[in-house]
Structure formats: structure tokens, C-alpha cells
N, C-alpha and C positions, 0 to 999 in steps of 0.2 A: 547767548553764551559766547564767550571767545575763546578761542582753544589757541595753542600754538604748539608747533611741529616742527621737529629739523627734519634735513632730508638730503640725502647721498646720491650722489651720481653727479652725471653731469650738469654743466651750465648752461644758458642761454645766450647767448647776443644780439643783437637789433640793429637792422636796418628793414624796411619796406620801400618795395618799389612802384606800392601805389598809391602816388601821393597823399590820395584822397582820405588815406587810412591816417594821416596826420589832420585830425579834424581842430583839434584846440589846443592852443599853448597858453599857458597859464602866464600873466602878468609877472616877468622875473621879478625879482627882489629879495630879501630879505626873510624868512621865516623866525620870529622869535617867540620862543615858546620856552613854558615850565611846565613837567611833569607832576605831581604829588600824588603820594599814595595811602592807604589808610583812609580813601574817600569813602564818606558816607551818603550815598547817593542820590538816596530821597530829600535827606536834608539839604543835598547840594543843588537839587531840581528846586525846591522850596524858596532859596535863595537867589537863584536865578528868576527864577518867576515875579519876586516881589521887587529885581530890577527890573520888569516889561521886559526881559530875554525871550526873544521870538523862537519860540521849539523848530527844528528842520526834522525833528524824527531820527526812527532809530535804522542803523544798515548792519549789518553782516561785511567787513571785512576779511580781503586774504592780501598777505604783502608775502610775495618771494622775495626773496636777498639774493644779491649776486656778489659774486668778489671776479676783480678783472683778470683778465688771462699775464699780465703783464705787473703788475702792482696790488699791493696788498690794501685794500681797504679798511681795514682793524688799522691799517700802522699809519695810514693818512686821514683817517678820521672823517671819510667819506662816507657817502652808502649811495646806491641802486637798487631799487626794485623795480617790478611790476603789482600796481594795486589795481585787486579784481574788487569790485562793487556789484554783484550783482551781474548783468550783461554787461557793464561801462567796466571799462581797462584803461590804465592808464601806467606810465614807463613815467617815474621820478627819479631826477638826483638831487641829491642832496651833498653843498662843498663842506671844507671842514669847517669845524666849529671856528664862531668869533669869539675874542676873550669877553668877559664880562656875566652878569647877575644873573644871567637868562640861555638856554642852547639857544643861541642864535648861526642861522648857516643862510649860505645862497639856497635857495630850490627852485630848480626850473624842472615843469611837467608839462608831458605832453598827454593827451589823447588819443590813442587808436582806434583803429576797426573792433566794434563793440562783439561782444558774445564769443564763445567758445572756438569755433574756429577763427576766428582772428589769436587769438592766448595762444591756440596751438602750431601756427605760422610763425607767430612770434618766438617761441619755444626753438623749434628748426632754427632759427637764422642765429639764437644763444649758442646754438647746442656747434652749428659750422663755425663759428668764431670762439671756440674754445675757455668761452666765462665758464665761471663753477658755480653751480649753484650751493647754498649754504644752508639758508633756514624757511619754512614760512611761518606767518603768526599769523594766526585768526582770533580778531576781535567782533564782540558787537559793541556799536557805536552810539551812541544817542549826543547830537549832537542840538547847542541853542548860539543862537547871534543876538550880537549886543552893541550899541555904540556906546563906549566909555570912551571920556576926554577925549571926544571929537575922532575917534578913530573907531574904524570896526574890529571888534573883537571878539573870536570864538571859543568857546566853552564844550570840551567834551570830556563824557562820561564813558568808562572804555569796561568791560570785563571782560576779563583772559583770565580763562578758565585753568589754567595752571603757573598761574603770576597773579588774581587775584582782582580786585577795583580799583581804578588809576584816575584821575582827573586831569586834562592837558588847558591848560589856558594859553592862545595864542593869540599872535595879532602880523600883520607886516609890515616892516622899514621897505621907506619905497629907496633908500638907497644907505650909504654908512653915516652919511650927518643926520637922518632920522634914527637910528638904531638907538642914543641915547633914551628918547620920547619914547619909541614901541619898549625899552627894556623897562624904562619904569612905568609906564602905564599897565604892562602884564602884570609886574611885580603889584600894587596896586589895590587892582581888581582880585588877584588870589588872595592880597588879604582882606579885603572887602567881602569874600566871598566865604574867609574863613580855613581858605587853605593853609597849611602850611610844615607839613611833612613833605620834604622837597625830595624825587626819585632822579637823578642827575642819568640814570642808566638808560638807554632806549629800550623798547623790548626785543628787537633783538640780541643784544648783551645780556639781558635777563636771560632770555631764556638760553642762549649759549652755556653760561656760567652754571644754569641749574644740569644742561645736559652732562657739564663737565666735572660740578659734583657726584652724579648719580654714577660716573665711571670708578669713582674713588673708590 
């Protein structure tokens, strides 16, 4: 199941000063992805499978939200969190959005020091540098990979438990003269796949907006 949660207080910030606890950075580039919602998800596993979509199984996500101590992130169209997997932790940001058919953004990710206290070290160095913490969303995830038109690209299946089944198709531009190819090739394969209730909203925006009717 996935659930998602806002949560009050303060924020975290990030630095560590053992190197070693920066174990992996993700290949930068481009992240271009469509959301869709109203997914039917057996049928969408059915689909996938009769492309030879190789299953990676299912996780239990948590994503915090941070907003900076200094600038607003709603207003620059950025985000920061930390995604817990499990023991694996990882600090993403995500720049603002690119124009065009698809969320396309920069995202560069790193890896840290895995398990519980590493998250909670982490936490300390937010909480001295004055970020605010904002929301977390907990999803389960079932995620499958694919090679469509010679690129690779990921297919997941998300349920949040109080947002409902979502379907993300994404893929990456290794830089902005690739963006056109990764936007249509997503485009593409979600109709290939039958997608096509399109959720432009992240979940965190979802569920903000649900918190903010529920004040009403």
C-alpha cells in the first residue's frame, strides 16, 4: 500500500563529513517522465509483459520534502528530498521543469550511508541548517524495464493509499538536444501501453492540495 503524510516541524539539511557515506551518484541528466492516473493495473502488468518488460519487483517507498531555508521551492518549481528504500537512502534534487509534452527536469542523486542511523545523522545536519521540512509520501512501487526505440525505459505502477493508482512512464535525455527523442519516445510507449489520463500534478502537490481542502 502507499500512504502519504504531511508533517510539521522542523527541516533538515545535508552535509556529511564522511566521504565514504557518498557512495553513488547517479549519471546526471535529464529525467523525462508522464504521470497517468485512473490506472488499471493488472491490465497494465498484462501489457507490459506481452512487450518482454523485464519485472524489477515491488518496494515500499518514503520520500521527505524539504523547502530551503532561503527560497521557496513551490515558487521555483524545484524539489529535494530524501528517498528511503528500505535500508538504501538516497538525497535527490530535482531543477525546474523543462517546457514541453512531458515533466522533464535535471535530477541529480546521490547515495548515502544505508540504514537508520545514517537517515537520522542526516536529519541533524537539516534540522542545523535551518530547511523545513514539508511532507512525506509513502508509496508501493512495482516497478518493469524496457528497451523501446533503442532507449531504456521504465514503467511503474505506484499505489497511495490516499491519492489512489498512478502509472509513471519515464525514460532519460543524456542532455537538451536528446530531450526531443526521450519526450516522444515516453509519449509513445504510454500510448502503446494504453495510457492516457494524463496527472501533470506530482504527489507531492496532490497531496498538499488534499491537505488544504480538508482545512476548508
Amino acid at each position: 500500500m502507499v500512504r502519504a503524510a504531511a508533517i510539521d516541524g522542523p527541516l533538515f539539511a545535508f552535509i556529511l563529513t564522511d566521504r565514504q557515506s557518498f557512495r553513488k551518484v547517479a549519471p546526471m541528466g535529464y529525467e523525462v517522465e508522464v504521470k497517468y492516473r485512473g490506472v488499471d493495473h493488472d491490465a497494465l502488468a498484462r501489457a507490459l509483459e506481452a512487450l518482454k518488460a523485464e519485472p524489477l519487483g515491488s518496494v515500499d517507498e518514503e520520500d521527505l520534502y524539504y523547502n530551503h531555508p532561503a527560497r521557496d521551492f513551490a515558487a521555483t518549481n524545484e524539489a529535494f528530498r530524501i528517498r528511503c528504500i528500505g535500508d538504501d537512502n538516497r538525497i535527490t534534487y530535482k531543477g525546474p521543469k523543462e517546457a514541453g509534452p512531458t515533466k522533464t527536469r535535471e535530477e541529480i542523486e546521490i547515495s548515502f550511508e544505508p540504514g537508520e542511523e545514517g537517515r537520522e545523522l542526516l536529519a541533524r545536519m537539516f534540522d542545523r541548517l535551518s530547511f523545513r521540512r514539508v511532507a512525506v509520501v509513502r508509496k508501493r512501487r512495482t516497478s518493469y524495464r524496457l528497451t523501446f526505440h533503442n532507449r531504456e525505459a521504465t514503467v511503474t505502477l505506484d499505489r497511495a493509499e490516499d491519492l489512489g493508482d498512478f502509472a509513471e512512464v519515464e525514460t532519460l535525455a543524456e542532455d537538451r538536444e536528446d530531450l526531443p527523442r526521450a519526450q516522444s519516445a515516453v509519449l509513445e510507449l504510454a500510448a502503446k501501453l494504453g495510457l492516457s489520463e494524463v496527472e501533470p500534478r506530482s504527489y507531492l502537490r496532490m497531496l498538499l492540495e488534499g491537505k488544504s481542502r480538508a482545512r476548508e
